[in-house]
KEKE-3310 file (N, C-alpha, C; in steps of 0.2 Angstrom, whole numbers, plus 5000, padded with zeros to 4 digits):
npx = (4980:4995:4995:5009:5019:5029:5047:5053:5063:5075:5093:5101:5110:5100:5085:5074:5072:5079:5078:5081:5072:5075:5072:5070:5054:5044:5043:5029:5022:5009:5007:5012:5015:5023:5026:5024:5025:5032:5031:5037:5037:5050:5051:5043:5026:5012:4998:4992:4988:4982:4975:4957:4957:4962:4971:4978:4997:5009:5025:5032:5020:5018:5014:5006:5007:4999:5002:5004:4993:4989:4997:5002:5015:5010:5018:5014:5011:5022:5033:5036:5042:5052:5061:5061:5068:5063:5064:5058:5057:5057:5058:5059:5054:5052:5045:5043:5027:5029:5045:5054:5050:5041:5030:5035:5026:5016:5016:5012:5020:5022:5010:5001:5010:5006:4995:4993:4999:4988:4979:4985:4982:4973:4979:4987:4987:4997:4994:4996:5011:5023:5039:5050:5048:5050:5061:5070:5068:5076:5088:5090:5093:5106:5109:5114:5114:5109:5104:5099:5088:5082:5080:5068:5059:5053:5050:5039:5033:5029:5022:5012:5005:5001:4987:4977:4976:4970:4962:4965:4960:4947:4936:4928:4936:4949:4944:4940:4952:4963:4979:4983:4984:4977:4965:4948:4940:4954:4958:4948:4945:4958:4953:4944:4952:4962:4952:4943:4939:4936:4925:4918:4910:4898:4893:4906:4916:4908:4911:4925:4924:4920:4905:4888:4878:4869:4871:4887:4884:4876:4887:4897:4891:4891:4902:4910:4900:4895:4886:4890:4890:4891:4904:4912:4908:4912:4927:4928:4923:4934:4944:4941:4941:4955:4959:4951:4957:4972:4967:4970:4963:4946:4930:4921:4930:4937:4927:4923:4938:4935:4929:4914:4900:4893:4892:4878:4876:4887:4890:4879:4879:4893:4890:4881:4891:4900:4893:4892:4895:4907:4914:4909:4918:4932:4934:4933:4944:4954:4953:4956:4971)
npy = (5016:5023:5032:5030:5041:5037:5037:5032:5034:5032:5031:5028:5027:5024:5021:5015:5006:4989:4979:4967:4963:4957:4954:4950:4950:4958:4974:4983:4993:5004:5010:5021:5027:5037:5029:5011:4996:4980:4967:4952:4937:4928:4921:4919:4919:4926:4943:4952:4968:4978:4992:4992:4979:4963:4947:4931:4931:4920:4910:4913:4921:4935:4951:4967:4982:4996:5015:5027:5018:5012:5002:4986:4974:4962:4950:4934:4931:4921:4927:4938:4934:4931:4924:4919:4909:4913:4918:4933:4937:4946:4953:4969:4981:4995:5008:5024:5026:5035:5029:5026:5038:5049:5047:5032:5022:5025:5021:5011:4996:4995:4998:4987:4987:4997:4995:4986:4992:5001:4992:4990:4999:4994:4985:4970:4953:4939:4924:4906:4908:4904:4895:4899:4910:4918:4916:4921:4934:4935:4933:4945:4954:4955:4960:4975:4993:4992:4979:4978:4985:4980:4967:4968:4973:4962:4954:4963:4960:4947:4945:4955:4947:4936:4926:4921:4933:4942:4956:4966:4978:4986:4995:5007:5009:5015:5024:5033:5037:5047:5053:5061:5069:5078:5074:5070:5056:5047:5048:5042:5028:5025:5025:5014:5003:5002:4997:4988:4975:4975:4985:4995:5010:5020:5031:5037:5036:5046:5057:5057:5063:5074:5076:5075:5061:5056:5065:5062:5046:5048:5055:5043:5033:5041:5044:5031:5019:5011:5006:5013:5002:4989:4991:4989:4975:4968:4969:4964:4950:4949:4946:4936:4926:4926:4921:4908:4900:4901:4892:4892:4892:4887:4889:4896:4903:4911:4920:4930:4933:4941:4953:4949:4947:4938:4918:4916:4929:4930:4919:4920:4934:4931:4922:4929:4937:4929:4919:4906:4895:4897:4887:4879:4888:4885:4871:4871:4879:4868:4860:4866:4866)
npz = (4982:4975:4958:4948:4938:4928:4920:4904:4896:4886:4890:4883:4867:4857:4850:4857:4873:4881:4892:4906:4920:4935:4951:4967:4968:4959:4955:4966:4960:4956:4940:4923:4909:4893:4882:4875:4880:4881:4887:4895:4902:4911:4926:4940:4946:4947:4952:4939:4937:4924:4917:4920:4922:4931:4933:4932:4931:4923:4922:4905:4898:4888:4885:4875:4881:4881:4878:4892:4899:4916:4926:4935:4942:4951:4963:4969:4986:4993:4987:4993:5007:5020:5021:5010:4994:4981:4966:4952:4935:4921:4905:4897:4888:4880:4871:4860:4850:4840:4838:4827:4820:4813:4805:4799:4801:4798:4782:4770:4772:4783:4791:4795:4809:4814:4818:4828:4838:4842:4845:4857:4867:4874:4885:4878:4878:4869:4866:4870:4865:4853:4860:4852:4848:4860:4863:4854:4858:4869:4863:4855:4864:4865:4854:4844:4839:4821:4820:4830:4830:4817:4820:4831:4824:4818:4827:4832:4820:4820:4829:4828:4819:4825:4829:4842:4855:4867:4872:4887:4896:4900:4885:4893:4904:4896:4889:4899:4908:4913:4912:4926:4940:4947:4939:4941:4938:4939:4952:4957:4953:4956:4972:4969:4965:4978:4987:4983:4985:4999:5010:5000:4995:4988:4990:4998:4987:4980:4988:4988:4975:4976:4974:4978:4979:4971:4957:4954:4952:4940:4933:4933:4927:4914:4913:4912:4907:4913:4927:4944:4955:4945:4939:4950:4955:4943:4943:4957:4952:4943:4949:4957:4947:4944:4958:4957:4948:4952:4962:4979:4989:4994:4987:4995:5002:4992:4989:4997:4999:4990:4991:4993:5000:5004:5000:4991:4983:4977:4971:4962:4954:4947:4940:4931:4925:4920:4912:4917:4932:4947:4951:4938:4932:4937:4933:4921:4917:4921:4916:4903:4904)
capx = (4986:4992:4997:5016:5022:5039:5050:5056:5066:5081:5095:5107:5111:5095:5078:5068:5072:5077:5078:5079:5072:5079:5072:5065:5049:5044:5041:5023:5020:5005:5012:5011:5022:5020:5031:5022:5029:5032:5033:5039:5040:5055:5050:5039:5018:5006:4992:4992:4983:4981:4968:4954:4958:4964:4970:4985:5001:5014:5031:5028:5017:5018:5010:5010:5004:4999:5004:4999:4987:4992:4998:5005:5012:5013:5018:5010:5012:5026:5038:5037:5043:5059:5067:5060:5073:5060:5065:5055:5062:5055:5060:5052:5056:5050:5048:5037:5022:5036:5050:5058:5047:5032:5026:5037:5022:5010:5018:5008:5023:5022:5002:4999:5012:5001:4986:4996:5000:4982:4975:4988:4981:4969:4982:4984:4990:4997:4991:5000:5017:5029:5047:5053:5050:5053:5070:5072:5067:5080:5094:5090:5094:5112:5112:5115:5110:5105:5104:5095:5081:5078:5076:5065:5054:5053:5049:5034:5030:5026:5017:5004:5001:4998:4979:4978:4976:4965:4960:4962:4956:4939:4935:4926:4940:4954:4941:4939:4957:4967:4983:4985:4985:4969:4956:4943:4941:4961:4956:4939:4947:4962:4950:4940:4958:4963:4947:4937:4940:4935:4920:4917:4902:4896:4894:4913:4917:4904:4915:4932:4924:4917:4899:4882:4877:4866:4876:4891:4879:4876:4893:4900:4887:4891:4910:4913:4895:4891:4886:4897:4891:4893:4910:4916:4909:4916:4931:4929:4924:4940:4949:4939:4942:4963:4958:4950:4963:4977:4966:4974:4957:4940:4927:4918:4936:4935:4918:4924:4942:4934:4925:4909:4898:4888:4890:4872:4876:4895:4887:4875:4884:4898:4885:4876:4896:4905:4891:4894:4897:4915:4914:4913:4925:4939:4934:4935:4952:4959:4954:4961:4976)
capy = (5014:5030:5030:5035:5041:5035:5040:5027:5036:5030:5035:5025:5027:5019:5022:5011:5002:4984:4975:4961:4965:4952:4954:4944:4950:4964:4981:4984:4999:5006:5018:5023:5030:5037:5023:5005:4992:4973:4962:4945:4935:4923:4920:4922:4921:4932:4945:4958:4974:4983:4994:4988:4971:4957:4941:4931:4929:4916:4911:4913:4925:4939:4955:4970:4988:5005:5021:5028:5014:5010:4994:4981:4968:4959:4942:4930:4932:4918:4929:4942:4932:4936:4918:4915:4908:4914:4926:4934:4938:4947:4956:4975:4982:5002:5011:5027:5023:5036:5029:5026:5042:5050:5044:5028:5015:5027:5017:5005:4991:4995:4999:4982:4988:5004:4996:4983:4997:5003:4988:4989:5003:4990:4979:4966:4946:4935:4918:4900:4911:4896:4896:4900:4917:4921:4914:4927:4940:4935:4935:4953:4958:4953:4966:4983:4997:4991:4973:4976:4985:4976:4961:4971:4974:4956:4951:4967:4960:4942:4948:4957:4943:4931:4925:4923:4937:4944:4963:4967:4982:4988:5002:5012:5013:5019:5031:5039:5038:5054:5052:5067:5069:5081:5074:5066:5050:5045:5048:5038:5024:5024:5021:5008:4998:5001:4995:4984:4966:4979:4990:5000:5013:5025:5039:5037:5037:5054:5063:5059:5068:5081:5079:5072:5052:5057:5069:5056:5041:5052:5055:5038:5031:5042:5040:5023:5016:5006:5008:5011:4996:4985:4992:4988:4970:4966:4970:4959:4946:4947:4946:4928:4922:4926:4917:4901:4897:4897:4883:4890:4892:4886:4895:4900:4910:4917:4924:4935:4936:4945:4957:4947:4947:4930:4914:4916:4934:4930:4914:4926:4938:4929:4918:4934:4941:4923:4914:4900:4897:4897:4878:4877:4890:4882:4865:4873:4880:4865:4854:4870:4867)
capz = (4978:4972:4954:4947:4931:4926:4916:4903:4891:4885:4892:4881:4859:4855:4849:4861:4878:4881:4902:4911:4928:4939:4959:4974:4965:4955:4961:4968:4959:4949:4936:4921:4905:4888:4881:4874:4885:4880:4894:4893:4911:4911:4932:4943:4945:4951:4947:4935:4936:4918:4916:4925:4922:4935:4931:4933:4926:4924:4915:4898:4896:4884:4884:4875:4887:4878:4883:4898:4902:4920:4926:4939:4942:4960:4964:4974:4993:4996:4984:5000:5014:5022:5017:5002:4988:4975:4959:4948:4931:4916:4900:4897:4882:4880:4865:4858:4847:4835:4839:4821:4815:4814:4796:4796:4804:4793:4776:4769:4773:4792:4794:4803:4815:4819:4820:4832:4841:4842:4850:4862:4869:4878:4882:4872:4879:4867:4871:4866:4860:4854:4867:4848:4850:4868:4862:4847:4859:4871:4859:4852:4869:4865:4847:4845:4835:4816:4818:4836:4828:4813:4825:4835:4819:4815:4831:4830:4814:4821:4836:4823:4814:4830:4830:4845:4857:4873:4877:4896:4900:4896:4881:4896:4907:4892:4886:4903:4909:4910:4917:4928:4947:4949:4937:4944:4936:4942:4959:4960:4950:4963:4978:4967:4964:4983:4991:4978:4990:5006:5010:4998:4996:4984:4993:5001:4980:4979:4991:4983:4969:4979:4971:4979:4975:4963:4952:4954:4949:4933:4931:4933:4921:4908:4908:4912:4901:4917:4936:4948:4957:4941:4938:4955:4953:4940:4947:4961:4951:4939:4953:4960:4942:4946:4962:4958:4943:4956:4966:4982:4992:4991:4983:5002:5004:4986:4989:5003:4997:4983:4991:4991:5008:5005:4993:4988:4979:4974:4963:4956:4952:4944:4933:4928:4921:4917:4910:4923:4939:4950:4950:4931:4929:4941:4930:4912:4917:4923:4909:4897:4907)
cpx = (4987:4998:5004:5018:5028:5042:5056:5060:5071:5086:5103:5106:5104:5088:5072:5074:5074:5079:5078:5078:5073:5079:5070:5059:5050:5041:5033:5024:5015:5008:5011:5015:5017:5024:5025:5026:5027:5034:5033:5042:5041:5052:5046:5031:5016:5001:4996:4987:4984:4976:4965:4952:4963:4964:4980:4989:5005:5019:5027:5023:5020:5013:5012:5004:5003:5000:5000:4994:4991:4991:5003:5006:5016:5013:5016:5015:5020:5034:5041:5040:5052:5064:5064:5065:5067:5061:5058:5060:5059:5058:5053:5057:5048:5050:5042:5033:5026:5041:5055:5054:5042:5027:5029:5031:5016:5011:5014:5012:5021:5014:5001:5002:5008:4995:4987:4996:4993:4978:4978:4988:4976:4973:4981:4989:4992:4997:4994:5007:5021:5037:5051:5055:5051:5060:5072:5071:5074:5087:5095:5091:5103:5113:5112:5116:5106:5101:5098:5086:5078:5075:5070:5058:5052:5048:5039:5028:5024:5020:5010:5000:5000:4990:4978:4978:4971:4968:4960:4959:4949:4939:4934:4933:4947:4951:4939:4945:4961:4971:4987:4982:4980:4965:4954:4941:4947:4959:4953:4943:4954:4957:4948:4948:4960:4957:4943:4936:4939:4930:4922:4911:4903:4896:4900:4916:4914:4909:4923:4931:4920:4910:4894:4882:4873:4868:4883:4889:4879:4881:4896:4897:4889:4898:4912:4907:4894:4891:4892:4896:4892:4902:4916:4914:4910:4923:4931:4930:4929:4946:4947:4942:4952:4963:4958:4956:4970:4976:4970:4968:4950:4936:4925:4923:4936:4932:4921:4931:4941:4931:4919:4905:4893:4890:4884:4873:4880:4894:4881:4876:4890:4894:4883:4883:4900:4904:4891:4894:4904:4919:4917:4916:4931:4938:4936:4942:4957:4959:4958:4968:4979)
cpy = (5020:5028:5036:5037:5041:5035:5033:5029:5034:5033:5033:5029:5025:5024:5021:5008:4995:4984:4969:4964:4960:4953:4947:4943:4956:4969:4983:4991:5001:5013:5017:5024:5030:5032:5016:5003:4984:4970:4955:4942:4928:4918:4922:4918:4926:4934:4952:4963:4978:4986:4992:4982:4969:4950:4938:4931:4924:4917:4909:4919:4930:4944:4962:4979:4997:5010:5025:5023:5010:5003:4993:4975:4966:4951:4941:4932:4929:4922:4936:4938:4932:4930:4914:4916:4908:4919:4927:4940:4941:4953:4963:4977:4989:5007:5015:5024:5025:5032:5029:5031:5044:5047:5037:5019:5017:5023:5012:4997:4991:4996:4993:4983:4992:5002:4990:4989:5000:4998:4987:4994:4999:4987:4972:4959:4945:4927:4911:4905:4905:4899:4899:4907:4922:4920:4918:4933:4942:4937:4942:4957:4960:4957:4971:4984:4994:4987:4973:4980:4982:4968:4962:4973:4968:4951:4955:4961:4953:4942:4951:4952:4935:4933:4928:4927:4940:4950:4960:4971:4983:4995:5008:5014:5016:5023:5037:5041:5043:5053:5060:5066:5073:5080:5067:5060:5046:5044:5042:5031:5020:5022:5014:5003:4996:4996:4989:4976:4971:4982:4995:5003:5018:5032:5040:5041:5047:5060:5061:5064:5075:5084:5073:5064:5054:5059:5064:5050:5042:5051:5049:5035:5032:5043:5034:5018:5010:5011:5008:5004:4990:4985:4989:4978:4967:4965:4967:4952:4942:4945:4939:4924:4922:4921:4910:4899:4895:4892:4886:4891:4890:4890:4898:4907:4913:4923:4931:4938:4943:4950:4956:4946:4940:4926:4917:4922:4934:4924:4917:4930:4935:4924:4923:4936:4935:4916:4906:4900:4893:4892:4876:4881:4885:4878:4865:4874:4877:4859:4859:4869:4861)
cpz = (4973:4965:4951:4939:4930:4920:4912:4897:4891:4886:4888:4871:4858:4854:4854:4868:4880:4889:4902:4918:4930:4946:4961:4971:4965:4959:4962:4969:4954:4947:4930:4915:4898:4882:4880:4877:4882:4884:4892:4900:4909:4918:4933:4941:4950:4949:4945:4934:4929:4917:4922:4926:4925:4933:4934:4927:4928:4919:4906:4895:4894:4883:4882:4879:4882:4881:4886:4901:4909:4921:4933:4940:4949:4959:4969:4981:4997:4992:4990:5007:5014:5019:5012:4996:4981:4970:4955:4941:4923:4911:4898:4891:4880:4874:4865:4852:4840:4836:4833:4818:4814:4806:4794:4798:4799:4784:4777:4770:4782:4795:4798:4808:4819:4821:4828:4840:4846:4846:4854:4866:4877:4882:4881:4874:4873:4869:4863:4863:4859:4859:4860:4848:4855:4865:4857:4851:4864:4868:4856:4857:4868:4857:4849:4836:4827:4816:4825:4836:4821:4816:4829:4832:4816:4819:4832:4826:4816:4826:4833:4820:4818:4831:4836:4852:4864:4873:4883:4898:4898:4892:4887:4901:4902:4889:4892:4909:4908:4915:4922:4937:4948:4944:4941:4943:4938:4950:4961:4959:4956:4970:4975:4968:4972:4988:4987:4982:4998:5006:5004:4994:4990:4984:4996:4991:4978:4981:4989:4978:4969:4974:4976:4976:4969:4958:4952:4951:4943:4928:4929:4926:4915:4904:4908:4906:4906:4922:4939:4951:4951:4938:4945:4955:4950:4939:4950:4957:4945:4943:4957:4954:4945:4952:4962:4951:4948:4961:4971:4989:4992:4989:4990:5003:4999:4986:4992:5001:4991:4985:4993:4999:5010:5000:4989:4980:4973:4968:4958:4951:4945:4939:4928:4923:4915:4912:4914:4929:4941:4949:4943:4930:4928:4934:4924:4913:4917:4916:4902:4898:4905)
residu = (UNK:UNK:UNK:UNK:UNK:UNK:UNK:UNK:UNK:UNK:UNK:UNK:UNK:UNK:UNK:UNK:UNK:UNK:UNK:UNK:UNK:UNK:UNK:UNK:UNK:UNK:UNK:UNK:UNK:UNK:UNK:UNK:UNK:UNK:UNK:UNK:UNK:UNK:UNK:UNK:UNK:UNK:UNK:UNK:UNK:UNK:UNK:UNK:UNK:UNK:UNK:UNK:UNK:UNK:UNK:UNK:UNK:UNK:UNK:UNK:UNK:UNK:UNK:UNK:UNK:UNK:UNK:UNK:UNK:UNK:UNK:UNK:UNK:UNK:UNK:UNK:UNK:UNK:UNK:UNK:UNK:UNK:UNK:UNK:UNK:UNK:UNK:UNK:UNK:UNK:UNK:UNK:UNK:UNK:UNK:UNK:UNK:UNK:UNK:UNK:UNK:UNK:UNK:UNK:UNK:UNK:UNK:UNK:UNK:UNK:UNK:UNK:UNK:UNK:UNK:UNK:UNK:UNK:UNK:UNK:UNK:UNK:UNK:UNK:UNK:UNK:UNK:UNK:UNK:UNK:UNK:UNK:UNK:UNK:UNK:UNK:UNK:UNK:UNK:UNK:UNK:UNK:UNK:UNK:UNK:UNK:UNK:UNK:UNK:UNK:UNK:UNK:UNK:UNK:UNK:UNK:UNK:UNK:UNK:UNK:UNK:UNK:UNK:UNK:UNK:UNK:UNK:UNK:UNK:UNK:UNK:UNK:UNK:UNK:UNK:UNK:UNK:UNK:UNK:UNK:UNK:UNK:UNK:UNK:UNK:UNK:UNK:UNK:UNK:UNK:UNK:UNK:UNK:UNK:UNK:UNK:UNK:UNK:UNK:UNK:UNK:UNK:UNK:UNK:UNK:UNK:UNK:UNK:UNK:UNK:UNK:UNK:UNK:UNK:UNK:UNK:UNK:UNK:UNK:UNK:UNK:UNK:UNK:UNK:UNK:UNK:UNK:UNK:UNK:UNK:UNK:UNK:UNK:UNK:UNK:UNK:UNK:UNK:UNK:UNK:UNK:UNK:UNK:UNK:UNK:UNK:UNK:UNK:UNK:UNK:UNK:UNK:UNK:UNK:UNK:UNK:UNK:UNK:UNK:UNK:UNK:UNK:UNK:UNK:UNK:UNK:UNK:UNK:UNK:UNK:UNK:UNK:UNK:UNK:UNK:UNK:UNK:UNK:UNK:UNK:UNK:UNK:UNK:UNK:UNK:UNK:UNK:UNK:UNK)
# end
């Protein structure tokens, strides 16, 4: 999955960015940008890759993406089929971390926005958003210039001061992400995403980085803050959690869809990371539901 840097600079009068993308489904692309990104899906479900976190997404969801922390978002299988009448539809909305100014977020009226900002370096869900404010972000699509950034600040303002919240990625992987095409951690990271529900081995990982298992083992360890095998299982099993919430397989096919080579290890495994087992995930989710 090879990752792209795209280019989201404004090409309009404007400070920041506003979209509606509006396809069949949304474009299955991992990439990148030095642009904050606020996503808002109108349509559509699927999974979302951020960082090294997987999970789903639906309508409704809100979230906000730091710069350069790559991302994706793919819709479920039947949004590909050649006579599928399915859309997918969501609001992005692009802007620099400066965008109104290098000192104007550092003022002590706008510091919660930077510190907003800062935890969105993670990215950062908003969870329960009322339809009120989808609907005030909708509208400020339809202002310009003055009115469409103090709306834009308003909307910021409320978004810093929502409780509720979820990190997705992990500290280790935004501390050892460097978005460039020859380091070595982008690479490695690229196989782990492409292959992590498929064989994949350590010593295959070694020789992407053109070191020994040992000396890679060392390495891995000391920038990520885990194993490589722990980092690629918990990977899989974010990807079984995305799985059993959409109920569209049983857990046997989970196991394996995940990457997993037996129940026995795959319920193990996932107890040791989720506190629980797959069963009572599914159950908790549907009673949260």
């Amino acid at each position: 999955m090879k990752l792209h840097l795209l280019d989201r600079s404004s090409i309009s009068n404007s400070s920041f960015t506003t979209k509606v993308n509006d396809y069949p489904y949304f474009l299955k692309i991992w990439h990148y940008h030095p642009e904050l990104e606020l996503v808002i899906i109108l349509k559509s479900e699927g999974t979302c890759f951020i960082g090294d976190c997987i999970e789903k997404f639906q309508i409704g969801d809100v979230v906000l993406i730091g710069k350069d922390l790559p991302h994706m978002w793919l819709n479920d299988d039947e949004y590909f089929n050649k006579n599928s009448n399915q859309t997918a539809k969501a609001i992005a909305i692009h802007f620099k971390q400066d965008y109104l100014g290098n000192a104007f977020f550092e003022t002590p009226e706008m510091i919660h926005l930077l510190e907003l900002f800062n935890r969105a370096k993670y990215g950062l869900k908003f969870l329960n958003i009322e339809k009120k404010l989808i609907k005030e972000i909708e509208k400020m699509l339809e202002l310009k210039g003055f009115d469409k950034t103090i709306a834009f600040l308003t909307i910021l303002n409320k978004l810093s001061k929502h409780k509720q919240t979820k990190k997705l990625a992990s500290q280790g992987f935004v501390n050892s992400f460097k978005p460039s095409d020859n380091d070595t951690q982008y690479k490695i990271q690229s196989y782990i995403f492409k292959n992590f529900n498929k064989d994949i081995t350590l010593e295959k990982a070694a020789k992407i980085a053109h070191m020994n298992t040992s000396a890679f083992s060392r390495y891995f360890k000391r920038v990520n803050r885990k194993t490589f095998s722990k980092y690629v299982t918990e990977i899989r099993i974010g990807f079984a959690c995305k799985l059993l919430i959409e109920n569209k397989y049983n857990i046997a096919a989970i196991c394996y869809e995940s990457g997993f080579k037996n129940i026995s290890n795959f319920n193990r495994q996932f107890k040791l990371i989720m506190d629980c087992t797959p069963s009572e995930y599914q159950k908790n989710r549907k009673i949260q539901t």
